[in-house]
C-alpha positions in Angstrom: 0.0 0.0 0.0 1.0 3.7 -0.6 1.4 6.2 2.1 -2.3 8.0 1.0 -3.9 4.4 2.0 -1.8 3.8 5.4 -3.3 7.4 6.2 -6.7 6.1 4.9 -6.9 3.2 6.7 -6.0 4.6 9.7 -8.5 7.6 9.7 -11.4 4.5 8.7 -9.6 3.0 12.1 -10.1 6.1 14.2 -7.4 7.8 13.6 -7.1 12.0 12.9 -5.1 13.8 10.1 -2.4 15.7 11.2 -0.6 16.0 8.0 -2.2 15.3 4.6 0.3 13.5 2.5 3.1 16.3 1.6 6.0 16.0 -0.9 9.4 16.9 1.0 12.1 18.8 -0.8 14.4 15.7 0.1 12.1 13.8 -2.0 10.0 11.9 0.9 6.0 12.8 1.0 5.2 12.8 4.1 2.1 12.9 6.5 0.8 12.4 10.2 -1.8 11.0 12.4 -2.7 10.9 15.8 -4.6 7.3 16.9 -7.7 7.2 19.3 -4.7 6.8 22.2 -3.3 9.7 21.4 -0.1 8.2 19.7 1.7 10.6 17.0 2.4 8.3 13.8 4.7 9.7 10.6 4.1 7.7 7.5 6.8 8.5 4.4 6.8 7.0 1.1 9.8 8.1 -1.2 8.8 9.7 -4.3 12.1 11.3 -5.6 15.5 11.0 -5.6 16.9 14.3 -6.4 20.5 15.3 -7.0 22.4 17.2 -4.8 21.8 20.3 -7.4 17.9 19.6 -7.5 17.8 19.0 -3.8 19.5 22.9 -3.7 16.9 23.9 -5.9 14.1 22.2 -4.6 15.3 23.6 -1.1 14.6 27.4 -2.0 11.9 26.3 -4.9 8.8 28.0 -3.2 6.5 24.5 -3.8 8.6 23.3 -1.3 9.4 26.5 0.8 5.3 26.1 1.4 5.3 22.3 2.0 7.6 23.0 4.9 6.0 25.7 6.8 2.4 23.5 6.3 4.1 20.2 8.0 5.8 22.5 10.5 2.8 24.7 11.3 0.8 21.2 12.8 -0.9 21.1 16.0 0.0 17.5 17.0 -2.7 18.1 20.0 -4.9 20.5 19.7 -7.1 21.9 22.5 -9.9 19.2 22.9 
C-alpha cells in the first residue's frame, strides 16, 4: 500500500489527520496521524531521488518552501 492508504486506513480505524500527504524537498511525502490513544504516527513514502543540485533547488523552490512551513505549522494536540 502507498502512504495516501496507510493514512486512509488509519482515519477508517479512528485515527485523525495531522498531516495530509506532503512532498518533501528531500524527496520523501510525508504525513501524520494521531490514533484514538493519542499516539503521533509519521508515515513517508519516497517519491524522488533528487541530485544534490535539485535537492539545492528544490530547497529554496517555493512548492517546497510552502510544503515545509504546512508540516511545521501542525498542531499535533490540539485543545480538545
Amino acid at each position: 500500500a502507498d502512504d495516501a492508504e496507510v493514512l486512509r486506513r488509519a482515519v477508517e480505524r479512528g485515527a485523525s489527520v495531522v498531516t495530509e500527504p506532503t512532498e518533501m524537498f528531500w524527496g520523501d511525502r510525508v504525513s501524520r496521524f494521531r490514533d484514538p490513544f493519542g499516539n503521533l504516527w509519521w508515515i513517508h513514502q519516497r517519491v524522488a531521488e533528487p541530485t544534490e543540485e535539485q535537492l539545492n533547488q528544490r530547497l529554496h523552490d517555493p512548492e517546497f518552501v510552502k510544503a515545509m512551513e504546512y508540516v511545521q505549522s501542525a498542531e499535533f494536540f490540539p485543545n480538545r
